[in-house]
N, C-alpha and C positions, 0 to 999 in steps of 0.2 A: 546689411545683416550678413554675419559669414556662420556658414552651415560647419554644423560637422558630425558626422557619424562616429557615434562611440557607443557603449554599452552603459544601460542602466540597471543597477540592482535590485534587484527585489529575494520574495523571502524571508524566511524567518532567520535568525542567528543560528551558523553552522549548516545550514542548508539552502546554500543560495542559489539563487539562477537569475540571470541577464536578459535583456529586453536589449536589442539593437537598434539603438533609433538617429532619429534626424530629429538633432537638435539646434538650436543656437549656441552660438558658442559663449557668450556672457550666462546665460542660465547653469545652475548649477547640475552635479552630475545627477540626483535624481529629481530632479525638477520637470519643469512644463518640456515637451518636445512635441514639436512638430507634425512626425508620422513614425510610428512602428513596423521597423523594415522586418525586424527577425527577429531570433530566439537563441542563446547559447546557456545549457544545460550543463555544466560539469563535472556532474555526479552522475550520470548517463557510464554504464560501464562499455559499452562501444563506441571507442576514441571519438570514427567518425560518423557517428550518428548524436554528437552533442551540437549540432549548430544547424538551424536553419534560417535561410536567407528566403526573400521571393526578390529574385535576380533582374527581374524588371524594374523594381523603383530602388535597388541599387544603382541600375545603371544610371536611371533617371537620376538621382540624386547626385552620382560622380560628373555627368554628363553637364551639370550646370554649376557645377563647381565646391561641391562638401567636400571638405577634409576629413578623412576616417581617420580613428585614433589608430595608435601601433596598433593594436592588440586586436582592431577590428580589421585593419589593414590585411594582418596575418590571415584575420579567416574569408574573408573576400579573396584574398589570392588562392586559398585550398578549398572555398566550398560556394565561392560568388557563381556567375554564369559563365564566366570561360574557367574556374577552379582546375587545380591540379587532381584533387579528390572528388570528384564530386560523382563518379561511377563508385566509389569505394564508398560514400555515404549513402548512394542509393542503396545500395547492398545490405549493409548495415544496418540499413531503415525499415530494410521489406523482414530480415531476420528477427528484430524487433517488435515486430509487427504479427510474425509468428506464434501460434498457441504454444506452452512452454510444454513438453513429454514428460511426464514424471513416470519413473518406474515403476511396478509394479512390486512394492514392499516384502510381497510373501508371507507366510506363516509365521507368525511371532518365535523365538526361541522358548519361550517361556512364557506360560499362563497360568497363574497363580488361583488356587480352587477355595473358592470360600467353604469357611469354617462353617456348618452346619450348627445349630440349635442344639441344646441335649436335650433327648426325649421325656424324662422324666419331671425336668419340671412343669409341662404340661399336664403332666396325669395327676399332680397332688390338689390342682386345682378342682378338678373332675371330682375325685375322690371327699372332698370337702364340702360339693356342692349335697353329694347325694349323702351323707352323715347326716344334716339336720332330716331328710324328708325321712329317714330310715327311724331316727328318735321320736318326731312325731309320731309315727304310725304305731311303733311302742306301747305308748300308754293310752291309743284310741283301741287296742287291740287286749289290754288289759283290762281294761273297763267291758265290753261286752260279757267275757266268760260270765262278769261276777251279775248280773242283771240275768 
């Protein structure tokens, strides 16, 4: 059986990310694989903090003979266990890893004051209530005199 380490894709359409695995090399690219060495993210906006490896069963896995693809090849030599990058992805990582600062906004330019109610038409309401109690009392106060 000949091994090989490539990336496998996952994700939805237009936002994808890769799984780095140990596969067979007859099985297809996103098919059955062996072991999931790492992780490469390329929508990660810090270059190098899109890849992570665990540099132990890399080794193991170059150590008995897997073939990485190019593409896996390239990040195994910049971010594997002897990587050229791999201080600069630490760094990266921890930055990442940091609470983001947002400034403090300040006072708006502009605050818009709502429109107030107008007074009066509350009062016609008012005014209409006590009309009828005023006309009642009227003709209970006519009637008295005449008895």
């Amino acid at each position: 059986m000949a091994v090989v380490i490539r990336m496998k894709r996952m994700g939805r359409k237009n936002r994808e990310y890769y799984r780095i695995c140990a596969s067979d090399r007859r099985s297809p690219r996103d098919g059955r694989v062996i072991e999931e060495i790492g992780t490469y993210d390329p929508h990660v906006k810090e270059t190098d903090a899109r890849c992570t490896l665990d540099g132990a069963r890399v080794q193991h896995w170059l150590s008995v003979g897997a073939q990485p693809s190019d593409a896996v090849r390239v990040l195994i030599k910049k971010y594997g266990p002897n990587g050229t990058h791999v201080k600069q992805m630490e760094e990266a990582r921890a930055r990442l890893s940091m609470p983001r600062i947002v400034p403090d906004p300040g006072e708006p330019a502009f605050v818009p004051t709502p429109k107030a109610e107008p007074a009066p038409a509350a009062e016609p309401v008012a005014e209409a209530a006590a009309e009828p109690a005023a006309v009642a009392e009227a003709p209970a106060a006519a009637e008295t005199p005449a008895e």
